[in-house]
N, C-alpha and C positions, 0 to 999 in steps of 0.2 A: 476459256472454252467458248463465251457467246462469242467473240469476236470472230474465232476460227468459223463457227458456225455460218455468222454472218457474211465472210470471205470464200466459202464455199459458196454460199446460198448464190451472191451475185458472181461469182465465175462461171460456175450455171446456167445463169442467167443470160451473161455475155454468150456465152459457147451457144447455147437455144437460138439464139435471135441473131446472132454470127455478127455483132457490131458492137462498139464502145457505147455507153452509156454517155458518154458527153458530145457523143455524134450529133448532126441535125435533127432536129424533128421525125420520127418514125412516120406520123401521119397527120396531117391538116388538113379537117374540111373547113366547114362554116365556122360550127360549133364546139366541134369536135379536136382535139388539140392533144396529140402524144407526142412527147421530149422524150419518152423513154420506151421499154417494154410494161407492159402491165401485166404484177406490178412492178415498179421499180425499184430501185437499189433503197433510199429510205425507207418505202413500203416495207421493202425485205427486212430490211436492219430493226424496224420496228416491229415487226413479226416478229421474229427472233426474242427481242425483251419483251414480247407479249409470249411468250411461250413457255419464257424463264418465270416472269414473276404474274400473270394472270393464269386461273384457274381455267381446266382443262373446257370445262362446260359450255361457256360460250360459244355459239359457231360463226361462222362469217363466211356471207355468200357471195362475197367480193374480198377478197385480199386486199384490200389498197388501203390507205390510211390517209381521211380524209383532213385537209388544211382548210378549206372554205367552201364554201357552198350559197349558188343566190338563185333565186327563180327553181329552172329544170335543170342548173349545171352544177355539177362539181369540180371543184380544184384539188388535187390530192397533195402529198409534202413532195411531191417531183414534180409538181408541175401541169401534169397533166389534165385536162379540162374532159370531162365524162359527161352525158345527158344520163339523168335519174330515170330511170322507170320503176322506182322502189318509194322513194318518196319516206323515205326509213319506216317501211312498214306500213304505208299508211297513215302518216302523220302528218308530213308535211303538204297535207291538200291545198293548202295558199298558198305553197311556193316555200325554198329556201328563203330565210333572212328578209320576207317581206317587209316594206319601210312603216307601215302603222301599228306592225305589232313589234318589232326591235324598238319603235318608239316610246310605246307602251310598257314595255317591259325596262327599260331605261328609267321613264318618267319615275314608275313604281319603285325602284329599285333604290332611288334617292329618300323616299321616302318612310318607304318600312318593305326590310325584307322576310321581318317572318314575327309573327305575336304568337300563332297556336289560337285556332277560331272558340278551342275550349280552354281557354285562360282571360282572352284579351281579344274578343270577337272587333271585327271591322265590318266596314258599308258595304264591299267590295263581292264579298263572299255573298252576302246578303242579293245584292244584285243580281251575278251571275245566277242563281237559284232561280229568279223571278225570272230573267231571260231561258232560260233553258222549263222554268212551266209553259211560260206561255209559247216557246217552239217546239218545243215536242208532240206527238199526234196525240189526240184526244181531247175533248171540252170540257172534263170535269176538272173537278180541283184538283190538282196537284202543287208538292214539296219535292224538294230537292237533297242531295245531301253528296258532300264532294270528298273524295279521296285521292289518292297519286297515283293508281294505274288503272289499269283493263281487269287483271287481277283482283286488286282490291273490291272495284266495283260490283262483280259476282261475287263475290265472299259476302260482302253490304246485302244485295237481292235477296239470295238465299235467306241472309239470316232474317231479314225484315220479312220476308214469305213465311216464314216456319213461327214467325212473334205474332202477324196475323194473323197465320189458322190454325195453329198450334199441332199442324201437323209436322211426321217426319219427312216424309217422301220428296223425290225430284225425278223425275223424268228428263233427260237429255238426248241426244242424239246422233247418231252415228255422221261421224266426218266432221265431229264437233269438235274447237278449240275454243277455250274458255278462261284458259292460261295458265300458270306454273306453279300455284300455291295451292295447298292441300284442295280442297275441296273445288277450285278452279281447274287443277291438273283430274280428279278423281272424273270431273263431269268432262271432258276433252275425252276424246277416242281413243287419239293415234297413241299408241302402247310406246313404239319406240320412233324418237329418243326421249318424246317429251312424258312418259311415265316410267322407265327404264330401271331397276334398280329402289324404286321409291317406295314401293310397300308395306303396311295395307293401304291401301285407300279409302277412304270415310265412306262410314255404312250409307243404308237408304238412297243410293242413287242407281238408279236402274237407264236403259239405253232401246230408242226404237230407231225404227231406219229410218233414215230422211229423203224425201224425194229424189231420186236419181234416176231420171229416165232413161237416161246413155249406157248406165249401165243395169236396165231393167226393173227397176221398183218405180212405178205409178205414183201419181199423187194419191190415186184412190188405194193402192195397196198399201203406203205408206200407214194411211190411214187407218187403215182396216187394222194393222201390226199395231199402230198403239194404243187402240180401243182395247185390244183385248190385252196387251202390256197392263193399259190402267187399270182393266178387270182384275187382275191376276193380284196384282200391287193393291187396289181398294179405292175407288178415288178418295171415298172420305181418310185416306191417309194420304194421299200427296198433297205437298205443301205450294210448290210450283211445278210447272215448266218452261223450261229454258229451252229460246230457238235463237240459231242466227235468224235472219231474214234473208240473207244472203251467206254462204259461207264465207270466210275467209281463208284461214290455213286448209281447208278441207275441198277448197278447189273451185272458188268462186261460183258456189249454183244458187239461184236465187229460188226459195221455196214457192213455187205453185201459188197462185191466191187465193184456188178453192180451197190447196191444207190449210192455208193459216187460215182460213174464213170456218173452216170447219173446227180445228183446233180452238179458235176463239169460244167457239160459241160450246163442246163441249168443256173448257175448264170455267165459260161462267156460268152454265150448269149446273156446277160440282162445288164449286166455291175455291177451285185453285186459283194461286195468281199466277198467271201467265206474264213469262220475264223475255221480251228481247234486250238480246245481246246485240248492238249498233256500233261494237267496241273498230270495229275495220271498213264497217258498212255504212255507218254514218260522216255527215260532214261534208256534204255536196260528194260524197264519192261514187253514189252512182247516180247522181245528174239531180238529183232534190237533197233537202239537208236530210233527211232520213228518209232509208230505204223501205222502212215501214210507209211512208207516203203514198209511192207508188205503188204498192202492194194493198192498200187500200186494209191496213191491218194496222189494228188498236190494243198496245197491250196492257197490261197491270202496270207495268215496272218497266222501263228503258233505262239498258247502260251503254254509256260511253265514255269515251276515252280516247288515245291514239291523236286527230284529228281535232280533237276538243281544244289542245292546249297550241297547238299550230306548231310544237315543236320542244312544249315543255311539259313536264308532266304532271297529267291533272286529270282527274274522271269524275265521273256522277251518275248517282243513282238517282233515274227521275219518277213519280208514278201517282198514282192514288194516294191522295192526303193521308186518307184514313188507313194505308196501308202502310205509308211510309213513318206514322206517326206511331204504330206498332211497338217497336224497342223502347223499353222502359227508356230514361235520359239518363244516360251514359253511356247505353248499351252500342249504342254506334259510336266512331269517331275517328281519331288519330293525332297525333302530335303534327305533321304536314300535309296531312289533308287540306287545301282548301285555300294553300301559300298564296301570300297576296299576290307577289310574283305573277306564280302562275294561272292566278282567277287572271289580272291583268291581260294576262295574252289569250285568255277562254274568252273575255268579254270582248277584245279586239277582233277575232279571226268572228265571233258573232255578227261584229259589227260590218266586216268584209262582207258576212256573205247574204249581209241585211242590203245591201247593195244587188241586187238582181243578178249584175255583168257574170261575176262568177259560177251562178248557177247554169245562165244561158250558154258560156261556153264550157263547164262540162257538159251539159245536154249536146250540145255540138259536136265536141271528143268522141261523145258516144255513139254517135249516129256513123261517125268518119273512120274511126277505129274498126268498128263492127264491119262495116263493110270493106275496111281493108283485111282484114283476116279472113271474112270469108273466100278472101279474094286466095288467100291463103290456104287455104284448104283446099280449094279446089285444084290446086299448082301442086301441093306440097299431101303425099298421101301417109306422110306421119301425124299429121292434124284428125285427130278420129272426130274433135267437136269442140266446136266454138259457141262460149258461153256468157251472160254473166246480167249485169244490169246497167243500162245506163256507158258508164266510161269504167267501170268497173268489172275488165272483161279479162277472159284468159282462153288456151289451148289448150288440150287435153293431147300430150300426143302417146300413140300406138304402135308397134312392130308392124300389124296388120289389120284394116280395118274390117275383118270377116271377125276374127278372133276377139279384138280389142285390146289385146295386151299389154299392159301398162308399158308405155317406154322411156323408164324413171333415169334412164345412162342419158337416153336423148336430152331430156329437159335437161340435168344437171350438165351434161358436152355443150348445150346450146349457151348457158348462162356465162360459160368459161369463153366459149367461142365471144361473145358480146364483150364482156369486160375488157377483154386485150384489145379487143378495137373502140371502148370508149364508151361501151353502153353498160347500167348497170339496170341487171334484170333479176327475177325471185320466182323459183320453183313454189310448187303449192301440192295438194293434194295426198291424199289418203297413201296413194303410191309412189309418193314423189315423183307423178309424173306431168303434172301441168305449169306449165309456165303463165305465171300473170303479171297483168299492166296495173301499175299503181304512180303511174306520171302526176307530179303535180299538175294541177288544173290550170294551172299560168302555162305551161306548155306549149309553144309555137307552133304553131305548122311547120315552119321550116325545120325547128327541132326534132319535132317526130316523124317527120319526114325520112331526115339524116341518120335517126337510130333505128329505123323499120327496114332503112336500106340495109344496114349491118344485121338484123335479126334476120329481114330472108336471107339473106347470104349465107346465115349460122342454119336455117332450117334446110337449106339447097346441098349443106353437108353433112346433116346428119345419115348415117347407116343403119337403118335398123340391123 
């Protein structure tokens, strides 16, 4: 049956594109290199046993099925050479298969690949802690404490905020992702697909709006909505709040510096801890290693993740000694939290970005990018608003710019239009309608030169 499936799928395929699959080259530029359709016939056949024996839940916003990946390119198992503009999410901000952190992770690998930091602690672990106090924003003392995702990392906050002030509460925020595990998914917004099905949701978290100016809430009104949120809730009962500083899944908007400056200074007021989330926003990705930097915002508690491991997975919760010192000993932890492995490639891509170069040329990215999209918006009157921090930027597009009605068919036709020609791109937002850039920061000009030609192309056809 998968066989027939798969025999269908590429006749399809052939018949769509009206040519053999072992034809010339479909298209070569520089960078860019198709041998086939995208995707292609292994792509497909891999799909296929991904459909039969992987679970329904996962999504994929590229069909292709990647064979290697270096720098901004990808190779799929046909061949075909694609420029990244997803960067898997945010993670790869050094580049595919960088040579000092594959080195890194080599070296480690010969040596010890896994003790457990609460059985048979190492140096390693120890280290990257003290590197990520003394980079993180703020002068006081801080502790560290490492786990394996984005997720985990808010689960850690939380519960180290609620062992500090022994309150229940959390405050979070609208267009907020926070990630997929109970009280990660509970404090994230977007209902479907990523709360769908899942209920109840963990008590005591409550939701105010977050700055959105494009589509009418002020910084000042934002504000205004969670003073009297806090009222209502008690502040001597919230424990934390949790902000991006910058969205990620929710549409790349960077918050205001008067909210976060105002936010600040009521939860040290009150005695909450105040928790960013840097889980997509950290990591030279909007042009500083945290985007709390430029924002001139200091919180209790930073998490990250994504970006942290260059490619492997690894997070940390960083913040106030005396906060993070909070859980009785044992109360935190995990059996792979903390893999030497992956501290390895956390202390490498540190060490990358302890080198200046890569901070200078994303600040570059950013400056060049931004103003080719504006350039974009004023061509293209599906672009309602162009946004973001740094090189950390996206589109927001519209049916109509009187109306602003989300246009979620365009973003996800544009991403389909990009990948057949070589580019791979990622929707975002509340309505699934923004399309964002998350290019490794190694990114040539001539590379994003070559894939910005295929995205206007892809916005030149979109129909509202």
């Amino acid at each position: 049956m998968g066989a027939l499936l798969v025999k269908r799928i590429l006749g399809q395929a052939a018949m769509l594109f009206g040519r053999s699959f072992s034809q010339k080259s479909i298209m070569s530029l520089k960078n860019i290199l198709l041998k086939t359709a995208v995707p292609g016939p292994k792509s497909l056949a891999l799909m296929a046993r991904r459909r039969s024996a992987v679970a329904r839940g996962p999504f994929h916003g590229t069909p292709v099925f990647v064979d290697h990946a270096h720098g901004a390119l990808i190779t799929d198992v046909d061949g075909n050479i694609l420029i990244d503009l997803a960067a898997g999410i945010g993670v790869v901000n050094t580049g595919h298969t960088p040579e000092k952190l594959v080195n890194a992770i080599k070296t480690q690998a010969d040596k010890l690949l896994h003790g457990s930091f609460n059985v048979t602690p190492y140096e390693s672990y120890v280290a990257l802690c003290e590197k990520l106090n003394e980079k993180t924003p703020g002068t006081f003392a801080k502790k560290s404490f490492l786990a394996n995702s984005g997720a985990e990392a808010v689960e850690n906050g939380i519960k180290i905020a609620r062992a500090y002030t022994g309150r229940p509460a959390v405050i979070a925020f609208e267009h907020a992702f926070h990630g997929r595990t109970f009280m990660a998914m509970t404090l994230t917004a977007k209902e479907k697909p990523y709360k769908t099905g899942f209920t109840p949701f963990n008590s005591d978290v409550h939701r105010a709006p977050f700055p959105y100016s494009y589509r009418g809430v002020s910084a000042e009104q934002a504000f205004t909505a969670f003073t009297a949120l806090a009222a209502t809730v008690g502040p001597d009962k919230i424990a934390a709040v949790i902000i991006e500083p910058v969205l990620g899944e929710g549409g790349f908007l960077p918050a205001p510096k008067e909210f976060l400056t105002n936010l600040s200074s009521f939860c040290a007021k009150n005695g909450i801890v105040l928790i960013a989330d840097e889980i997509q926003c950290g990591f030279g990705r909007t042009g500083t290693l945290f985007a709390s930097e430029q924002l001139h915002f200091t919180p209790d508690l930073i998490l990250t993740a994504k970006g942290l491991g260059g490619g492997l997975p690894i997070s940390a919760v960083t913040g106030r000694a005396e906060m993070m010192d909070a859980p009785i000993e044992g109360g935190i932890g995990g059996t792979f939290g903390g893999n030497p492995v992956a501290v390895a490639a956390a202390l490498a891509v540190l060490g990358m970005f302890e080198d200046k170069t890569l901070l200078t040329r994303a600040q570059q990215l950013g400056r060049s990018v931004f103003k080719t999209l504006q350039g974009w918006k004023q061509r293209h009157a599906v672009i309602g608003e162009v946004r973001g921090l740094g090189p950390m930027l996206a589109i927001e597009l519209v049916r109509d710019r009187t109306t602003k009605d989300p246009f979620a068919e365009g973003a996800k036709a544009l991403v389909k239009f990009c990948y057949e020609r070589g580019v791979v791109l990622m929707t975002a937002g509340s309505h699934g309608n923004c399309v964002r850039l998350l290019f490794p920061l190694v990114i040539t000009d001539e590379q994003l030169a070559e894939a910005f030609d295929i995205v206007e192309d892809g916005l030149k056809s979109l129909k509202p």
